[in-house]
C-alpha positions in Angstrom: 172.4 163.2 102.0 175.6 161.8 103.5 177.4 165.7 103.9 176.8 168.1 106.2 176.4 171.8 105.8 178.9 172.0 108.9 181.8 170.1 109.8 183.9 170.6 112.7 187.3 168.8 112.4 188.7 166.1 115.4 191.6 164.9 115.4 192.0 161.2 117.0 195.3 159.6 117.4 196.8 161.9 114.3 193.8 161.2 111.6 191.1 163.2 110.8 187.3 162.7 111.4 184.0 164.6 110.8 181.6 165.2 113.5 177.7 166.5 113.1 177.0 170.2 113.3 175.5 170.8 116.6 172.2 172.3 114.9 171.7 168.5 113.5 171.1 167.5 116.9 172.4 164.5 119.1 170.4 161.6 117.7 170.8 163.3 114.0 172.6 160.3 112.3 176.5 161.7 111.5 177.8 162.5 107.7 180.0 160.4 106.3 183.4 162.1 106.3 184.5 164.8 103.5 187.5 162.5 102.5 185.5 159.7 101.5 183.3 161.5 99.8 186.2 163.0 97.9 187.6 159.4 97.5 184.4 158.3 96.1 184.0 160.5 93.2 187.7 159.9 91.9 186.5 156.5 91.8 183.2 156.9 90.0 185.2 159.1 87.2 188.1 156.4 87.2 185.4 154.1 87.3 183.9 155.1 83.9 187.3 155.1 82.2 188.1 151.6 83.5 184.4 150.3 82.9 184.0 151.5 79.0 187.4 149.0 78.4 186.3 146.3 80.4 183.0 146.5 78.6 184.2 145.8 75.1 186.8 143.6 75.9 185.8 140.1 75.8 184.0 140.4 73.0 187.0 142.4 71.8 189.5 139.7 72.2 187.4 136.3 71.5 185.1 137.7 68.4 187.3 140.7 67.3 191.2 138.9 67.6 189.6 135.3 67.8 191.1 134.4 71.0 190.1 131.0 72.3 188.2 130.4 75.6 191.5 128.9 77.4 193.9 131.7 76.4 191.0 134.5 77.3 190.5 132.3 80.3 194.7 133.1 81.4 194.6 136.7 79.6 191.3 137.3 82.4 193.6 135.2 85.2 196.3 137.7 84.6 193.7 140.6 84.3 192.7 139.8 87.9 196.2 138.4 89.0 198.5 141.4 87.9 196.9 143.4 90.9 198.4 140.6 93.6 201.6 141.4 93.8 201.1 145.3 93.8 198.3 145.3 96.3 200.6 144.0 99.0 203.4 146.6 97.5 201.2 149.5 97.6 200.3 149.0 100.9 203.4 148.4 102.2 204.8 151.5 100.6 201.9 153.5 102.1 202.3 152.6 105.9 206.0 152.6 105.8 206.0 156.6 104.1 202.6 157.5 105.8 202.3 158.8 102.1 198.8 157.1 101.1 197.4 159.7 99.0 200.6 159.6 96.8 200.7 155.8 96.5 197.2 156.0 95.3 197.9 158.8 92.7 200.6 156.5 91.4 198.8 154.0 90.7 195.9 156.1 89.4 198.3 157.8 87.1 199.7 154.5 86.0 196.2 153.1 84.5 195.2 156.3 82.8 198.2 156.1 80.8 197.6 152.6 79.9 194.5 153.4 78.3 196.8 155.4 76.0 198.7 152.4 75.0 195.8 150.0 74.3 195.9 151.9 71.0 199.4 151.0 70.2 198.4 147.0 71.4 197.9 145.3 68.0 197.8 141.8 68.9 196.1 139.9 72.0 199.1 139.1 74.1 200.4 143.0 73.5 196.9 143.9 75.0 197.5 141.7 77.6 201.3 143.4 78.6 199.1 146.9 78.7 196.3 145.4 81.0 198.8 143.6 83.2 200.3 147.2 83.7 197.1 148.8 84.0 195.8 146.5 86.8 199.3 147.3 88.6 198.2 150.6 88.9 194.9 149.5 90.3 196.8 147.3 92.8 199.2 150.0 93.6 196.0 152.8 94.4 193.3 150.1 96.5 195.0 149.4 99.7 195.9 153.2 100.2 192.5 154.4 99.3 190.3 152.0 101.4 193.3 152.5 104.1 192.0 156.8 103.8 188.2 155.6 103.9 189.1 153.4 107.1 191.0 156.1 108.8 188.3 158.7 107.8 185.5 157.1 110.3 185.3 155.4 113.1 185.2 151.8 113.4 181.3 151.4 113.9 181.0 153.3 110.8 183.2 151.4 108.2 180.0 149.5 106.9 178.5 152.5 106.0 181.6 154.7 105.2 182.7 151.7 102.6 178.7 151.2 101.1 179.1 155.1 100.0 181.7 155.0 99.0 181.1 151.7 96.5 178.2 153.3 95.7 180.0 156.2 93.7 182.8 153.9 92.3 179.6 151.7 91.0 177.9 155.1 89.4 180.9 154.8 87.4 180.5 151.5 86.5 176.9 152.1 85.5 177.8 154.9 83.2 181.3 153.2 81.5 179.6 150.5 79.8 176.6 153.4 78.3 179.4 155.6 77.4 181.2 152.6 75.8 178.0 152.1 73.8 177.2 155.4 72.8 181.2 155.8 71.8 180.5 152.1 69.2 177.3 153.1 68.1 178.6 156.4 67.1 182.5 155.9 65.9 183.6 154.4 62.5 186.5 153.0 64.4 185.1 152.2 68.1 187.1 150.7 69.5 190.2 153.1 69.3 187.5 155.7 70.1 186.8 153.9 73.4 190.1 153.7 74.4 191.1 157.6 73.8 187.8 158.8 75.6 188.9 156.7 78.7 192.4 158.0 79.2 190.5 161.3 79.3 188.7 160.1 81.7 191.1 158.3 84.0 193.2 161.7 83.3 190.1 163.6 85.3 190.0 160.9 88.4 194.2 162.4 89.2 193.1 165.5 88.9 190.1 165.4 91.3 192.6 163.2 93.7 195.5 165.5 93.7 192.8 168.4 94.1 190.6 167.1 97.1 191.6 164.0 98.7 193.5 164.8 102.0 196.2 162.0 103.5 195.4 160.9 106.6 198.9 160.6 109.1 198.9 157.9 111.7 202.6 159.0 112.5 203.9 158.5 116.2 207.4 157.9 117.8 206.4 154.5 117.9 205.1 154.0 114.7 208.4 155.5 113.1 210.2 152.8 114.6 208.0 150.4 112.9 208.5 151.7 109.6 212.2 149.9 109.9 210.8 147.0 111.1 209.2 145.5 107.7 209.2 141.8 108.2 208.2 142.4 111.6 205.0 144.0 110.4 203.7 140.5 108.7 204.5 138.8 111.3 202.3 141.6 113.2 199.5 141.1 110.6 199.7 137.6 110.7 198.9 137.3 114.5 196.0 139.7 114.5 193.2 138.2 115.7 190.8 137.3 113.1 192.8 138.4 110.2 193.9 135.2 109.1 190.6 133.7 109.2 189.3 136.5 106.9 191.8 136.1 104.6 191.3 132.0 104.2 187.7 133.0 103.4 188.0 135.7 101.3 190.8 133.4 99.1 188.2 130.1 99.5 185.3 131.8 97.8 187.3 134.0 95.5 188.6 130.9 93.7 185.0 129.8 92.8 183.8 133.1 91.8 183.4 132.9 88.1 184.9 136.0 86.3 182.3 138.5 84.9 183.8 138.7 81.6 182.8 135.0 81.1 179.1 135.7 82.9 178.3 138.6 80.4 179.7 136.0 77.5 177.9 133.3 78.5 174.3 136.1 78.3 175.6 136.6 74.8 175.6 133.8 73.8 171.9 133.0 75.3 170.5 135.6 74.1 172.2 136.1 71.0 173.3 139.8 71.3 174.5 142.1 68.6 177.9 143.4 69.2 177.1 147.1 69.8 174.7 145.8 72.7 177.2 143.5 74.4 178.6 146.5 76.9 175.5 147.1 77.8 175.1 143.7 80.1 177.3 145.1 83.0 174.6 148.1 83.5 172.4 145.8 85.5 174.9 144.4 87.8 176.1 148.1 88.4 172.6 149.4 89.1 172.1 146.7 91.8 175.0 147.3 93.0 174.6 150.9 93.2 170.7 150.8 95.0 172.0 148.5 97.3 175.9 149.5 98.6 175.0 151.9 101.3 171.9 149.4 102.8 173.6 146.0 102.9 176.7 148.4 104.4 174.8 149.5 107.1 172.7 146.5 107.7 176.5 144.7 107.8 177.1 147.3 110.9 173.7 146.3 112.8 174.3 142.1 111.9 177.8 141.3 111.1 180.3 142.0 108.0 180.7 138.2 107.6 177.2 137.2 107.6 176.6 139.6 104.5 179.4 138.8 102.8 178.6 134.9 102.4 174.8 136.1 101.8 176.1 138.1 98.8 177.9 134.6 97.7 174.4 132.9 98.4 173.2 135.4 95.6 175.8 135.0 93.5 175.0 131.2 93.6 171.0 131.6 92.4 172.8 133.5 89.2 174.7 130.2 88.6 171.6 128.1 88.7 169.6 130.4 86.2 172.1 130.2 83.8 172.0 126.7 84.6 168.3 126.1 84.4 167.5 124.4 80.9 163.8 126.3 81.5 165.2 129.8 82.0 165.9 132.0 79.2 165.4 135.2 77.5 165.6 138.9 79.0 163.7 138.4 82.0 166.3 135.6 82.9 169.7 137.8 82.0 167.9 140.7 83.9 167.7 138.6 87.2 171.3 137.3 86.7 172.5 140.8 86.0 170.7 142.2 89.5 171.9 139.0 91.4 175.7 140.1 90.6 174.8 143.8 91.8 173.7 141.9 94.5 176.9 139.6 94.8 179.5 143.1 94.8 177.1 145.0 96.7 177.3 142.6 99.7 181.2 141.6 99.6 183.3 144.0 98.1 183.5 147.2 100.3 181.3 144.9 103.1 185.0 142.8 103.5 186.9 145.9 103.6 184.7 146.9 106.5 185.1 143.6 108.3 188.8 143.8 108.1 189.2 147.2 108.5 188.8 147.0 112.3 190.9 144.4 113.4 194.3 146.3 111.9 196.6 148.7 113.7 196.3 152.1 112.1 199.8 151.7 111.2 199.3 149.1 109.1 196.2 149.6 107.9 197.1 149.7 103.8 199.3 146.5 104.6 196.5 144.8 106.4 194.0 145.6 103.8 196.3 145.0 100.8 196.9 141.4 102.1 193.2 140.7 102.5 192.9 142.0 98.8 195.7 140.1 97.8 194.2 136.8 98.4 190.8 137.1 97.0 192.7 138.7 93.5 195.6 135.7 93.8 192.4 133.2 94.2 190.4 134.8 91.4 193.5 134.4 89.4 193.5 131.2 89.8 189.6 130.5 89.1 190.0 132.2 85.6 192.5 130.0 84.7 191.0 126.9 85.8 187.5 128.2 84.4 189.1 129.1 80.9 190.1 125.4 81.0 186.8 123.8 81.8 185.5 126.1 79.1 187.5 124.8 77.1 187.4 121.1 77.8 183.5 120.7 79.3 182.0 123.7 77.3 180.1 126.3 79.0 177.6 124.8 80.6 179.9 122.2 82.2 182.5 124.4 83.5 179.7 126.9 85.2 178.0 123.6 87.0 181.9 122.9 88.0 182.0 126.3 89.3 178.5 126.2 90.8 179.6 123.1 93.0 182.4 124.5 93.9 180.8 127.6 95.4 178.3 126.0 97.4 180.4 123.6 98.9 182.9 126.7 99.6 179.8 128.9 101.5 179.8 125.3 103.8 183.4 125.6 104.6 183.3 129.3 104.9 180.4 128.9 107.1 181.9 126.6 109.7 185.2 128.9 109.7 182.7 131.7 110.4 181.9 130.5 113.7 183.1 132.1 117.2 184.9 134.7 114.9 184.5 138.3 115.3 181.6 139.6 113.4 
């Protein structure tokens, strides 16, 4: 759908771009490059690997090692929070080597072979180490990636070029949890069993990146000046128009945004589901996701990136109130919640990638991006921690209504910064 059978390659200011094969006609609506395409499917196989462990975790540390809410609640901060520091590293590193695809293999390599060494973690803090290292590698790979995707289409495309490209990483995510499943139901020891089948996995994603993924080169005279120039480069980022804004939003909203790990717990404990069929409750939110990547990215290019992306918190919201709602219950209920987080991802996370792509210099694109990343994972780290606490001290229903108010009167804020700003 989204390749051509012909591509003729352009070259734009040093980075590569697709254009439609004449027999497809002028108004024929143009492939999405080759590169992201390529980029999409490392992600969908990394994807699985990453999915099957986060599937089983939660239940793995809090019914399996008996952690308590509060210390899964900094074990999860730390899960999200390990990637902030990296993200601005890896895209530093990226810009100032032009080197993007080998950033992103690093970091990619990194979290294969941490799956490796979740089998030598025999205690919950010991996972944790392995997990801290392992989202390192995720923040080292992000900001170089979604820089290639940027680079690989123009800028009234990055809606769409991002909505594909989500849309593979989710078919990942769709089929991690099922294979996690299928891997429990069958093994005597699962859980070991999970972990080895996902390194194989993550092991597959380098090979298909070192394979197929091309690097996209934004080098000039000019910009290899630059590269000596690093503190000048935030100080560039932090006058670009817009980017600031983006980045007070995305870190507003992020520290209300209740971890999924503590969603698909709270379902468990609602409807009171066996262990085997606990990995099972990210399928729905993945599904959604996946329908619904490459429409809400396209309808972000006719409407306005922004717009979606507080929409998608809107969504995100009405899964709050149902697992709020003292009438709502039972599978029709969970099914809802789980489609309303597709919903939620499918509307912000590539969507915000799109909206910031645009505004950066091509030279700094994997910085620019890595900083807007960096404050939604620093303000997510900081929303599992407080969350694990209210857990803790409220109980579950409490903290969620916390987190519920919280949200809404972020979308108000967020709203009002929103204004006269750049769509």
């Amino acid at each position: 759908m989204y390749l051509s059978a012909g591509r003729a390659a352009d070259t734009t200011a040093g980075v590569r771009r697709t254009r439609p094969s004449p027999a497809r006609g002028t108004g024929a609506r143009r492939a999405v490059a080759g590169n992201v395409i390529a980029l999409g499917a490392v992600s969908l196989v990394t994807d699985v690997s990453a999915e099957m462990v986060t599937a089983v975790l939660p239940l793995y540390l809090v019914v399996g090692l008996g952690m308590s809410p509060l210390a899964f609640g900094a074990l999860d901060g730390l899960y999200q929070g390990a990637t902030v520091l990296s993200r601005l590293v890896g895209g530093h590193l990226a810009d100032r080597a032009q080197r993007r695809k080998l950033v992103a293999g690093t970091g990619y390599a990194l979290s294969a072979c941490c799956k490796l060494a979740l089998l030598a973690a025999t205690t919950p803090w010991a996972v944790g180490a392995v997990l801290a290292a392992d989202r390192t590698g995720k923040g080292l790979r992000t900001a170089p990636r979604d820089a290639l995707i940027s680079l690989s289409c123009p800028p009234e495309e990055q809606g769409r070029a991002f909505g594909v490209h989500r849309a593979m990483d989710t078919a990942g995510a769709l089929l991690g949890p099922l294979a996690a499943f299928a891997v429990l139901w069958a093994a005597r020891d699962g859980y070991d069993a999970v972990f080895v089948v996902s390194f194989c996995a993550a092991a597959f994603g380098v090979l298909l990146l070192v394979l197929f993924v091309r690097d996209a080169s934004t080098r000039s005279p000019a910009a290899v000046n630059r590269k000596r120039r690093g503190p000048r480069s935030l100080r560039t980022l932090a006058r670009t128009p817009g980017l600031p804004r983006l980045c007070l939003i995305a870190a507003l909203l992020g520290v209300v945004t209740v971890s999924d790990s503590f969603l698909y717990l709270l379902l468990q404990r609602r409807l009171d589901l066996p262990t085997p069929y606990f990995p099972l409750l990210p399928v729905g939110a993945a599904a959604g996701f996946l329908l619904l990547a490459v429409p809400l990215g396209r309808l972000a290019d006719r409407i306005g990136r922004r717009a979606v992306f507080l929409a998608g918190h809107g969504a995100l919201l009405i899964a709050y109130g149902l697992l709020l709602a003292s009438w709502a219950g039972g599978p029709a209920t969970a099914g809802c919640v789980l489609v309303l987080l597709g919903v939620f991802y499918a509307a912000t996370d590539g969507v915000l990638m799109a909206a910031a792509g645009p505004l950066l210099p091509p030279h700094l694109k994997a910085s620019g991006l890595g900083l807007v990343q960096t404050a939604g994972a620093l303000a997510r780290f900081v929303g599992s921690l407080l969350f694990g606490a209210a857990w803790m001290y409220l109980g579950p229903e409490g903290a969620l209504t916390v987190a519920a108010t919280g949200l809404a009167v972020a979308m108000a804020v967020a709203v009002v910064l929103h204004r006269g700003s750049h769509p």
